[in-house]
Each structure stands twice: as structure tokens, then as C-alpha cells.
C-alpha positions in Angstrom: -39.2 -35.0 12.5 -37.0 -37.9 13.1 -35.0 -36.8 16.0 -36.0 -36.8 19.8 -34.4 -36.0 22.8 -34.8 -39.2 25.9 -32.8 -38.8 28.7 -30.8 -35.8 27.9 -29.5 -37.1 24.8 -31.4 -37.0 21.1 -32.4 -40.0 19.2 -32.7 -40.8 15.6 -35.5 -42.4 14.6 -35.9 -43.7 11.0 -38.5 -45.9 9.0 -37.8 -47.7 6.6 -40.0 -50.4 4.5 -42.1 -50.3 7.5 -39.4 -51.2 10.2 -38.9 -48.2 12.9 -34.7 -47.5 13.3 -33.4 -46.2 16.7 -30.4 -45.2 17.2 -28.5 -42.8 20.2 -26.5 -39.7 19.3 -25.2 -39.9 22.6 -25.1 -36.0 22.2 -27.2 -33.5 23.9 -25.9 -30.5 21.0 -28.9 -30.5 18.5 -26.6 -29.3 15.3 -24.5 -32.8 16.0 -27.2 -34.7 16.4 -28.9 -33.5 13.0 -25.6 -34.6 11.3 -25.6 -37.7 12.7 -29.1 -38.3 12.1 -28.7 -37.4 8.6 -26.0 -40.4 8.6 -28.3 -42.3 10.2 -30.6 -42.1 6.7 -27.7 -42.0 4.6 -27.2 -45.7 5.6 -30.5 -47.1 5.9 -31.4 -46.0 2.5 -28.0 -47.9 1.0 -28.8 -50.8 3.4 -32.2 -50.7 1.8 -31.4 -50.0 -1.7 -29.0 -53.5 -1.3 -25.9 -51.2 -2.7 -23.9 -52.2 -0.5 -23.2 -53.5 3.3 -21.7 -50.7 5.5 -19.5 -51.5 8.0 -19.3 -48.4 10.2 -17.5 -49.8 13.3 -15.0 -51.2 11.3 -11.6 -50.5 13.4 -9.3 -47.6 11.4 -6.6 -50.5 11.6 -8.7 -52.4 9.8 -9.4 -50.4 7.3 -5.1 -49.3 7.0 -4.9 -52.9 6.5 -7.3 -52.7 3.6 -6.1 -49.7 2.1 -2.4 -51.0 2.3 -3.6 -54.4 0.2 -6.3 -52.7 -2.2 -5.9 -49.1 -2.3 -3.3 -46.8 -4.6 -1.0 -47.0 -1.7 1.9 -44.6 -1.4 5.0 -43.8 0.6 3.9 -40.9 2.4 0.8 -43.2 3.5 2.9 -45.4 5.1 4.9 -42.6 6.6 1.8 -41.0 8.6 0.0 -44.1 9.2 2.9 -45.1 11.6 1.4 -42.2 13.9 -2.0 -42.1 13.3 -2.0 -46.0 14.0 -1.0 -45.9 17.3 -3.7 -43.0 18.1 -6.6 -44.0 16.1 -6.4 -47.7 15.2 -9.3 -48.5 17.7 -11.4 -46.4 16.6 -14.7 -47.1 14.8 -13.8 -45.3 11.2 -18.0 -43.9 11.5 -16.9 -42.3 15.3 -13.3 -40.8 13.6 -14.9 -37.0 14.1 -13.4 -33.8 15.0 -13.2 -34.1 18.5 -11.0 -37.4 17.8 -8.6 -34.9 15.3 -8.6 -32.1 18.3 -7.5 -34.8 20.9 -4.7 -36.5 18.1 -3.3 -33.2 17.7 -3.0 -32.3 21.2 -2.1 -34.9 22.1 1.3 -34.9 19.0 2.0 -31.9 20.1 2.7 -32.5 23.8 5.0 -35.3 22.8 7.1 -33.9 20.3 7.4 -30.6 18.7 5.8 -30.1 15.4 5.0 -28.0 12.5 1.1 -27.2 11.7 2.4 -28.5 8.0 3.4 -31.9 9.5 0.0 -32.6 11.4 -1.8 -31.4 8.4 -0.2 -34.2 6.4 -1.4 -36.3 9.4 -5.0 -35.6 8.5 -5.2 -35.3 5.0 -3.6 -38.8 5.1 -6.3 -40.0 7.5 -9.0 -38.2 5.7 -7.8 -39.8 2.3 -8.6 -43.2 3.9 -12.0 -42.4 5.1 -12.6 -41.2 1.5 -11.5 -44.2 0.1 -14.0 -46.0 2.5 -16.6 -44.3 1.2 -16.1 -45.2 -2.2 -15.2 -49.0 -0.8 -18.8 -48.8 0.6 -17.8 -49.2 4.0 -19.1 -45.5 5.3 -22.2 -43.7 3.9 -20.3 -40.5 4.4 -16.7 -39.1 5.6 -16.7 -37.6 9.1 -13.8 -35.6 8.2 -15.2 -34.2 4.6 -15.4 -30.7 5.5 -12.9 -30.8 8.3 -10.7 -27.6 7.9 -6.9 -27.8 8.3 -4.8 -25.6 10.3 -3.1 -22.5 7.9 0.1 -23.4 7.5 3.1 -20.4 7.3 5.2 -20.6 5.2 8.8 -21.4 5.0 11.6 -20.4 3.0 12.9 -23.7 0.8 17.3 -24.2 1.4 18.4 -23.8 -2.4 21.5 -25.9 -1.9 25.2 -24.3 -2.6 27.6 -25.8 -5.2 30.0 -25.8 -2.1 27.5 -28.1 -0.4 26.8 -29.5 -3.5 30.5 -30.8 -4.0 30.5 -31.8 -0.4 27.2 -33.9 -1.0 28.4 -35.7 -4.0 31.8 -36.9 -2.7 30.4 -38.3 0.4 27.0 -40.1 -1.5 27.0 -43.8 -2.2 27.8 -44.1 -6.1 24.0 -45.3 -6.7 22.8 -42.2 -4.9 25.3 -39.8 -6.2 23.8 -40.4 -10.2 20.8 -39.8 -8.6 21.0 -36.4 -7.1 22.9 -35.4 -10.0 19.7 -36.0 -12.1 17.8 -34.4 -9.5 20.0 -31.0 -9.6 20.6 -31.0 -13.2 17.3 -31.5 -14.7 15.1 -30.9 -11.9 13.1 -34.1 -11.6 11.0 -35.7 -8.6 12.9 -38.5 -6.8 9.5 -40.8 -8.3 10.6 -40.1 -11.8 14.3 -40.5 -11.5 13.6 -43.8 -9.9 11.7 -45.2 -12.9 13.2 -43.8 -15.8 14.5 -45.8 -18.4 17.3 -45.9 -20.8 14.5 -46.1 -24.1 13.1 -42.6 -23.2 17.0 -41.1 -23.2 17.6 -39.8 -26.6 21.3 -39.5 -27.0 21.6 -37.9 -30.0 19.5 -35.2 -29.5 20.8 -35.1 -25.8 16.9 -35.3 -24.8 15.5 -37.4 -21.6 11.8 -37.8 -21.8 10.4 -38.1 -18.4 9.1 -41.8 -17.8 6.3 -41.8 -15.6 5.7 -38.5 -13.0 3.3 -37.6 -10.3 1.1 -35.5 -12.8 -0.2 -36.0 -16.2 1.1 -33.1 -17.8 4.8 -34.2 -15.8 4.8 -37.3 -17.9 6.9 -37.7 -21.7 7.9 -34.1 -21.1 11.1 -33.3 -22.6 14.7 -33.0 -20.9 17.3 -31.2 -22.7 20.5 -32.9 -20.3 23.1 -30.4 -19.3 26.8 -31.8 -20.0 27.4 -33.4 -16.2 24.4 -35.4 -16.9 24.8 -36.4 -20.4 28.2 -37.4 -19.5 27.0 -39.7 -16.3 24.3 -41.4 -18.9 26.6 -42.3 -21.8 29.2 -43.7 -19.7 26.9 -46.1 -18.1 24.6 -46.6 -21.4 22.2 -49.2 -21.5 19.5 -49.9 -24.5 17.1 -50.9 -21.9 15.6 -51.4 -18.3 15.6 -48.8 -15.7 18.6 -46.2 -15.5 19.3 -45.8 -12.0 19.4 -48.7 -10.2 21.2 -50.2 -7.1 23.5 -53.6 -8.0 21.6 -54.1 -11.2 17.8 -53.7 -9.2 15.7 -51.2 -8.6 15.4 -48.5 -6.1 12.5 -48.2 -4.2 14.1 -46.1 -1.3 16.8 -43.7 -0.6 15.9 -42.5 2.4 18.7 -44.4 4.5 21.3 -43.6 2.0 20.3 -39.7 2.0 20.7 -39.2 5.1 24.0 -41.1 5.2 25.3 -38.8 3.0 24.5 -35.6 4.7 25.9 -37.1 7.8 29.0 -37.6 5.9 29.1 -34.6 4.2 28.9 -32.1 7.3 26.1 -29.8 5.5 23.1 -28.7 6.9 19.9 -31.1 6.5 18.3 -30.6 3.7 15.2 -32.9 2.0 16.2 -35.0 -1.4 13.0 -32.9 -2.6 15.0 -29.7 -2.2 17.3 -30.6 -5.1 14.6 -30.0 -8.0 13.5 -26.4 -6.0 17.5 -25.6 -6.2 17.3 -26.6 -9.9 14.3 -24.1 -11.0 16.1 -21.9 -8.0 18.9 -21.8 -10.1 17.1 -21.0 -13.6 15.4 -18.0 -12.0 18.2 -16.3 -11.1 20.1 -17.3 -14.9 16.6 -15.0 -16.2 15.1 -18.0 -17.3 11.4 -17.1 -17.7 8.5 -18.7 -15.6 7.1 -20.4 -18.4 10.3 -22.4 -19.4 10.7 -22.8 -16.1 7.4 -24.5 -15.4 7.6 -26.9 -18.3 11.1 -28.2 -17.4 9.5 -29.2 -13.6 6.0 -30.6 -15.5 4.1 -28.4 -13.8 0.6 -27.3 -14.7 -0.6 -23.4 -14.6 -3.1 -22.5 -11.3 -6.0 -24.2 -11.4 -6.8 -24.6 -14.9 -4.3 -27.8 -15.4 -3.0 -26.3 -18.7 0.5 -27.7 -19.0 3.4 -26.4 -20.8 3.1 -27.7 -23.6 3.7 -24.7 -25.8 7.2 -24.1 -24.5 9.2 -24.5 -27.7 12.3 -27.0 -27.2 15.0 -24.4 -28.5 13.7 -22.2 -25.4 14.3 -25.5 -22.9 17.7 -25.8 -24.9 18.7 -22.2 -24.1 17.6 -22.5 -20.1 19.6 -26.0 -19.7 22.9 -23.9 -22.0 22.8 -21.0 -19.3 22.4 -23.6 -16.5 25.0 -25.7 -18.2 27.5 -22.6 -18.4 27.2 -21.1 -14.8 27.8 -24.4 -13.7 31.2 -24.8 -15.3 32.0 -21.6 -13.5 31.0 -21.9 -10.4 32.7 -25.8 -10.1 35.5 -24.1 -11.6 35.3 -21.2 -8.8 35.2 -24.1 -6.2 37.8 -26.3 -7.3 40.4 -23.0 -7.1 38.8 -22.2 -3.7 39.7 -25.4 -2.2 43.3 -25.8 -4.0 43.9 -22.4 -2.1 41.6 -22.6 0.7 40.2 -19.4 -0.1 36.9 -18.1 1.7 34.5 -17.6 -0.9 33.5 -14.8 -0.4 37.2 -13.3 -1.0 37.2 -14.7 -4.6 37.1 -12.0 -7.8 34.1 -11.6 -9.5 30.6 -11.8 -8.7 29.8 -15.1 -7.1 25.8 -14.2 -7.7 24.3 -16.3 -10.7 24.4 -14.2 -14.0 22.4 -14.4 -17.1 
């Protein structure tokens, strides 16, 4: 029995190599105060086994700092830690409990209105960090580990028009215009299309091989390049370096320019992210089957992570020909709607996608 309860409150109280360890839980709720006596041990017995030295009332800024200089630091970090900072960056990482996440979503919400999805992102981002302090050796064990998220509902994804489309493209900056035509033709991440290089574009074959992606199985898979895109590539061809770049450097963000664009453009907002759901979007409707589907995004199946890899080119060939096809059409369809100024809508023929 190491816990005991003085003045209301319990107390953990741990020996080890014959020194006595006190510490408050400042709690008078017996189930807390066994999980924070069981932290209590946790660090003693690293502490004693010379692992490593804990620093559990290390300030989350602190450890943001850290992350940002040692850890696998990405955007979206940056993105949530510009709120979470201002909350939590006072904090001692070891007191970053549930109550803390009860009163940071309160108090989000109050201020602005949110979506459970977005606060969610919030904490898994804060949670990641704590993680990451754990395996630093700065906390015996994450507060948040088993912390449950709110369940989010879902949302239907804006599969973007060729009218918008058109729209989109003529207002875009000319870097940011090859962009989201890579991004609507062949369905890749905005990550990928950043770093792809000219030495992984086979121009004979018309094949792109995917760079580097987000996941493994995402990574060398092959592109067959509709005839927009081929186009865009061999007029600017390169034998090396990185294909999309801005003024002969690379792009790290697009964010500003995005948003120019649909400002420009008059469309409703959609996310560059939405681009590569309007591409397999697009396929499904064409009949192109799940599987082909799947291996064109570099996506894995459920939770098994087998990839795609079985998808036979000639099939990817026969998606990106159908894609290739309805897109002539339907730029076709547009161009004649705006030479006349016709609604849509009032145009002959179906204006569905067709197989």
C-alpha cells in the first residue's frame, strides 16, 4: 500500500534503494490518485535504473520548442500549435491531463465556432508531442494516452466542377496552376507534387512515378499522365531537379497563393486537398473499379496495409484513357457554354460522367 490520504488529499509514498518518496496528488478521488501514484513509480524506477532524467515540469512551450528543432516536424504541427500555445504553453507537460483538454475545448469553442474534427486535430497534435516526450525520456508516461476523442460526423467532400475548374485555373498564379493540374489529373497529395522530380517522369511511356508520398505503399507508384498533363510536362521538360517549382526554387507552401486564386476565381472555398478526392471522384463515376482506383491514390487496403501492388498497368492505362476522354468532352461542353452563355443545364446530352 503506497497511497495515503493526509489532510483530505492522498499521498504517494514510494521507497526506493532505501530512500522513502512523498509526493501529493492534490486529489481527494482515489481512482486519480492510483494513476498518479502509479506515475509516481514509473519515474522513480527510471530515476533509479539511471535510464534517463525526467523532466516532468518541463513547460509544453518548452517542449514545442524541442519538438520543432528535433522532432519529425510537420505543417499541420505548426498549424495547431499556434492554438494550443497560447492555452497550454505554461503548463507542466506531467499536469497536461484531461481536465486541462476539457477546459481548452471549452474554452475554443466559446471564442470561435468549430468543428469536433478541428479540435480533434488539436489534441491528437498535442498528444503526439507528449508521445514524443516519452520516447525523448522527458515523461515516464503520456497523460493523454488513452484520452478518447470526440466522434466526429461526417461530411460530404465538394468534388469540384470543370466550370469551377476552368474558373480556378484562369485565375491561379502560373506556378500554382501546373500544380492543381497535377493534383486533378493524376490525383496526387499536394506533398508529392511538391517534390517530384523530372528523373521519375518517363516520357516515353507517358508514366510519372510518384517521388516521395506520405505512405510507403504511395511511394514509386506508377502514374499513367492523361494528355493535359503530359502536355504541361513536356513543354517545360527538364532532365533533372524538382518539377514544380516557383522562379527556379522550391515550393514549400501554397497556402497564400490558394486562396488567392479562389478569391479571384468567385467559386466556393474549397481545400487544395479536395482536388485528388475530385480525381478518384471522377473515376468512380467513369466505372473505374475500387481497386484501380486505390492504387492510382497509393492507398493501402483497411488495416492490413496491403497496397496495390497487383493492379496491372494496362488497367491504370484504361482508368486515366476514360478520365482522359470525358475530360475532352466536358472542356469541350464548357468552352461552347461560355461562347454562347448557355446555362448548363440547357446543353444536349447528358452532362453526368459516362463510362
Amino acid at each position: 500500500m503506497t497511497l495515503y490520504k493526509r489532510g483530505g488529499v492522498f499521498w504517494s509514498y514510494v521507497s526506493r534503494d532505501g530512500v522513502r518518496y512523498a509526493r501529493s496528488t492534490k486529489t481527494s478521488n482515489r481512482r486519480l490518485a492510483e494513476q498518479i501514484d502509479l506515475r509516481h513509480k514509473d519515474e522513480l524506477l527510471l530515476k533509479s535504473a539511471q535510464l534517463t532524467e525526467l523532466k516532468p515540469q518541463m513547460k509544453f512551450a518548452e517542449l514545442a520548442d524541442r519538438f520543432k528543432a528535433e522532432g519529425e516536424l510537420k505543417d499541420w504541427h505548426l498549424e495547431r500549435l499556434k492554438v494550443l500555445l497560447p492555452e497550454l504553453g505554461a503548463v507542466a507537460i506531467s499536469h497536461i491531463g484531461r481536465s486541462q483538454v476539457r477546459q481548452y475545448r471549452q474554452k475554443r469553442l466559446e471564442t470561435k465556432k468549430l468543428t469536433e474534427t478541428t479540435l480533434n486535430r488539436d489534441i491528437e497534435c498535442l498528444r503526439h508531442l507528449l508521445y514524443w516526450a516519452v520516447d525523448e525520456g522527458f515523461l515516464a508516461v503520456n497523460p493523454l494516452a488513452r484520452i478518447r476523442l470526440t466522434r466526429e460526423r461526417r461530411k460530404k467532400k465538394p468534388v469540384l466542377s470543370v466550370a469551377e475548374e476552368v474558373l480556378l485555373l484562369n485565375a491561379a498564379a502560373p506556378h500554382l496552376k501546373n500544380i492543381i493540374i497535377a493534383a486533378v489529373d493524376a490525383g496526387m497529395r499536394r506533398g508529392e507534387i511538391l517534390n517530384q522530380r523530372w528523373e521519375d517522369v518517363d516520357f516515353n511511356r507517358r508514366l510519372l512515378y510518384v517521388t516521395k508520398s506520405k505512405t510507403p505503399e504511395g511511394e514509386a507508384r506508377e502514374i499513367p499522365l492523361t494528355t493535359r498533363l503530359f502536355t504541361l510536362l513536356s513543354s517545360t521538360k527538364s532532365n533533372d531537379g524538382l518539377i514544380f517549382t516557383y522562379e527556379g526554387k522550391s515550393i514549400h507552401k501554397i497556402k497564400t497563393a490558394w486562396s488567392a486564386a479562389i478569391r479571384r476565381a468567385g467559386i466556393r472555398y474549397v481545400r487544395f486537398h479536395h482536388l485528388r478526392h475530385t480525381f478518384t471522384t471522377r473515376l468512380l463515376e467513369l466505372g473505374v473499379g475500387r481497386e484501380v482506383r486505390m492504387a492510382l491514390l497509393g492507398h493501402t487496403f483497411g488495416d492490413t496495409h496491403e497496397s496495390y501492388e497487383h493492379v496491372e498497368l494496362p488497367m491504370k492505362r484504361e482508368a486515366i484513357r476514360k478520365l482522359d476522354e470525358w475530360l475532352g468532352q466536358e472542356q469541350s461542353r464548357e468552352g461552347e457554354r461560355r461562347e454562347t452563355g448557355t446555362n448548363p443545364d440547357q446543353l444536349d446530352g447528358p452532362t453526368a460522367l459516362n463510362p
